[in-house]
N, C-alpha and C positions, 0 to 999 in steps of 0.2 A: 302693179307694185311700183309705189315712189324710188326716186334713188336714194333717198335719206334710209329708206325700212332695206336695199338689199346691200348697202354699206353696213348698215348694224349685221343682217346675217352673215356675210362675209366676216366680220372679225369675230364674232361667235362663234364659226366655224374653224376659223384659223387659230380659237385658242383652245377649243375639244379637241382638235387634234396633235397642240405642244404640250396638253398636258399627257393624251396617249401615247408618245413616244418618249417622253419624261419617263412614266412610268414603268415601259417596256424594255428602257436601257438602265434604269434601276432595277430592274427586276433580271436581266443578261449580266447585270455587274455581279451580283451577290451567287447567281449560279455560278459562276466562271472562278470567283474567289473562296466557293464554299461560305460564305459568312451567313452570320443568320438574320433572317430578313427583319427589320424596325417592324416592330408592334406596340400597340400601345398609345397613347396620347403623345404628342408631337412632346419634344424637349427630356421623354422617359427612357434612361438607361436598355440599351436593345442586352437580350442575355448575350452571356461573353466580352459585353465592351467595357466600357471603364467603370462599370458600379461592380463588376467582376474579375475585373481584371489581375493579374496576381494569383500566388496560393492567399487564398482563405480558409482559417482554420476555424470550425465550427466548435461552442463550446464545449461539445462534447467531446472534441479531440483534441483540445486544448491543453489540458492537465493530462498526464499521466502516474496514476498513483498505484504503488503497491505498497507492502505492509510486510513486516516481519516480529514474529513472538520476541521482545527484547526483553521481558522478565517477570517478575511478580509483585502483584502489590506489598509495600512495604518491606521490601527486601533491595540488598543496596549488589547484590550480584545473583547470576542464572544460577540456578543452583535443581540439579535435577535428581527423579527418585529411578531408581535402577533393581533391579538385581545384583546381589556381591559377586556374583564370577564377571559381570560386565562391567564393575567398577575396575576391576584392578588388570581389564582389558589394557593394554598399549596402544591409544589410536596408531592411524595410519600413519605412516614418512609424510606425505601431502599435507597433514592437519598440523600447523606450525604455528597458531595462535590460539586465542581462546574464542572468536568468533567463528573459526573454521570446528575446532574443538564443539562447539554449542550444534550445527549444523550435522557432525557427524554421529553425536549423541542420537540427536531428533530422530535420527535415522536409521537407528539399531533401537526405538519405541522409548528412548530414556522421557522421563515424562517431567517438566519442568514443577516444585512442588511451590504451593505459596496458597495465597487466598483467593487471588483470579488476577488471570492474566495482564498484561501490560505491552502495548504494540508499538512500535516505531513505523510510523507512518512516511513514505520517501514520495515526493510531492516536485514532479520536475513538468518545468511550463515548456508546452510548443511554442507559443508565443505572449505575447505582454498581457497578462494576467492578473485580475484581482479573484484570490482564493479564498474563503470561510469555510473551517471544519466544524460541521453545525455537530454533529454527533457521531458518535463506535459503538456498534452493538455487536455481540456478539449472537451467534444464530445456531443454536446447538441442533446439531443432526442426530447423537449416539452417545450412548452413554457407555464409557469403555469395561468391561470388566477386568477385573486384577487377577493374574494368572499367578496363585499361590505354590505354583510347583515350580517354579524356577530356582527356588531359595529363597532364601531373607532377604529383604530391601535396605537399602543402605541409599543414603545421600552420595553424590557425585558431585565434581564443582572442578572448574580450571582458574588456576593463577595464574599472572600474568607473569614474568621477569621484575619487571618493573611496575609500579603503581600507577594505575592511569585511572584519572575520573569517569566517575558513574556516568556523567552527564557531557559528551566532548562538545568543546563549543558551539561544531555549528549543528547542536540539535537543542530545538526549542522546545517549550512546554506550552504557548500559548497556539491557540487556534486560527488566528487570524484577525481581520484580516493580513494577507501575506499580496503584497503586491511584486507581483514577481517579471522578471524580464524573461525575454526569448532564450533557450537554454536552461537557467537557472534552476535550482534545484533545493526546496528546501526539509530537513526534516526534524517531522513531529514526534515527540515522546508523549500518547496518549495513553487516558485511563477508559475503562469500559462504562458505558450511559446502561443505567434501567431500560428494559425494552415497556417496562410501564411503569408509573409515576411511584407505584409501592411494591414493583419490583425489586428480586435481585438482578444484578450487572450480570452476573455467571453463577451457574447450577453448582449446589456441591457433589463433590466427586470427579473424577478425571470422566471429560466429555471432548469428544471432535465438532467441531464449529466452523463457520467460518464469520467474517467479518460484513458486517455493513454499515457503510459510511453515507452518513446527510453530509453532504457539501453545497456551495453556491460559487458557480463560476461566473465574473461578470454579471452577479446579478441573477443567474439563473439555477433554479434549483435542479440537483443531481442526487440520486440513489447510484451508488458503486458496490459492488458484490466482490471481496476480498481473497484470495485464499493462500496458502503459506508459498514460499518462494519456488517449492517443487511443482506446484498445482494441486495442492493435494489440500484436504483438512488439520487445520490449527487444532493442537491436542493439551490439554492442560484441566488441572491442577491436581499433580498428587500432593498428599501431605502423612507424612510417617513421625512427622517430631508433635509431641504436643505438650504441655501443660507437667512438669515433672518428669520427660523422659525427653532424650535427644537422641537421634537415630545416629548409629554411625554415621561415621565419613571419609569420602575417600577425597582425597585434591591432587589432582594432575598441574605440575606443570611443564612447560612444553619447549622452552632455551633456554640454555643452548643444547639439551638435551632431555628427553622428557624424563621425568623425574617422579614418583610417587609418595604422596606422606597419606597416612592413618589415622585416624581419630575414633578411637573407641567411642563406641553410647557410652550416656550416662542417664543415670536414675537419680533426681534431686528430690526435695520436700518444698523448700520454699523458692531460693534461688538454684541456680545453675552456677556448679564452681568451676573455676576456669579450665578449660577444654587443654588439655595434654597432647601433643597429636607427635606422630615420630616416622621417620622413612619407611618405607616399606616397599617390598619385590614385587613387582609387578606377575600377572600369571596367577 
């Protein structure tokens, strides 16, 4: 063997084994430090380093949305069907508004009346998000039947002290997009979508549901399964007033003391003449 051929194996030698011991004390580094070993094509993010680095919130947990019954179509207040000995009930000391009032109705089965329901949709970003509410279906489970031995039905309804709009500023009517910051929270006052193109929106008769919403987070399409603020099923729509007859009514309001007024039914031919309504004792 020349000395030209046992100088070439010599540094061919000398450099299989910097690249073996290279390897060996990269591979001692990463056991000693726990990291996780580079895979991949040279220059490709190793999992855990910088292409992961940070919380990363996944679209799916990006948005958080729930939903609450806010009222009936074409009706400008919640106005629910009841029994008369549960109208001229005296809610709770704790029920001090007319949203708290609306909650503790829902709750002893007062059933909101109207054509089909209307949802307030509460739409709060994990982080910096573009939002589209593509669609509201409602998803009927049960169809409720009306317990006629309670007594007569009568209208229920709470007043406020003062006059406050139907619509408070920060709740929108449009869908989107909503491009929203980390935090931020915005809400929607939606109507219910056909679940088919010559569908009804909602069954008639008072039914349990819950909600399903088409959304797009960033782009990406989501199905969300809704149900009311207890976890429980969305219940609506009685309806007792129709066309020449107007069911009683009873109106609660609630400060600085709650207070009860009366409104007889009425029986019309053409129009409806203006409603008479006068205090009355609770019990």
């Amino acid at each position: 063997m020349s000395v030209a051929w046992r100088r070439r194996a010599l540094l061919l030698a000398t450099w299989a084994l910097s690249c073996a011991l290279s390897f060996a004390l990269l591979q001692a580094l990463f056991d000693v430090t726990g990291g996780d070993r580079p895979t991949g094509p040279p220059g490709a993010a190793a999992p855990g380093g910088p292409a992961s680095a940070g919380t990363t919130v996944s679209s799916a947990d990006a948005v958080e949305l729930t939903a609450t019954l806010a009222g009936t179509r074409y009706s400008d207040e919640l106005t629910f069907e009841v029994p008369e000995r549960q109208a001229r009930t005296v809610p709770p000391r704790q029920v001090r508004d007319c949203r708290q009032f609306a909650s503790w109705a829902r709750r002893n089965e007062a059933v909101p009346v109207g054509g089909e329901p209307v949802h307030l949709l509460t739409v709060h970003a994990a982080r910096s998000v573009d939002v589209v509410i593509h669609s509201v279906v409602a998803v009927p489970v049960a169809q409720v039947p009306r317990d006629q031995e309670q007594g007569p039905r009568v209208e229920l309804a709470c007043r406020e002290s003062r006059p406050t709009p139907t619509v408070t500023p920060d709740v929108r009517t449009d869908r989107g997009p909503h491009v929203l910051a980390p935090g931020q929270t915005v809400r929607l006052l939606v109507d219910l979508a056909a679940p088919e193109p010559a569908g009804l929106s909602f069954p008639a008769g008072v039914s349990d549901y819950h909600l399903r919403v088409d959304l797009e987070v960033d782009g990406v399409t989501q199905v969300r399964e809704l149900r009311d603020e207890a976890g429980g099923h969305f219940r609506c729509c009685g309806r007792i007033t129709f066309m020449g007859y107007q069911a009683a009514r009873y109106e609660w309001t609630l400060s600085p003391t709650p207070t009860l007024r009366y409104c007889p039914e009425l029986r019309y031919v053409d129009e409806p003449p203006p409603r008479v309504c006068q205090p009355r004792e609770p019990g």
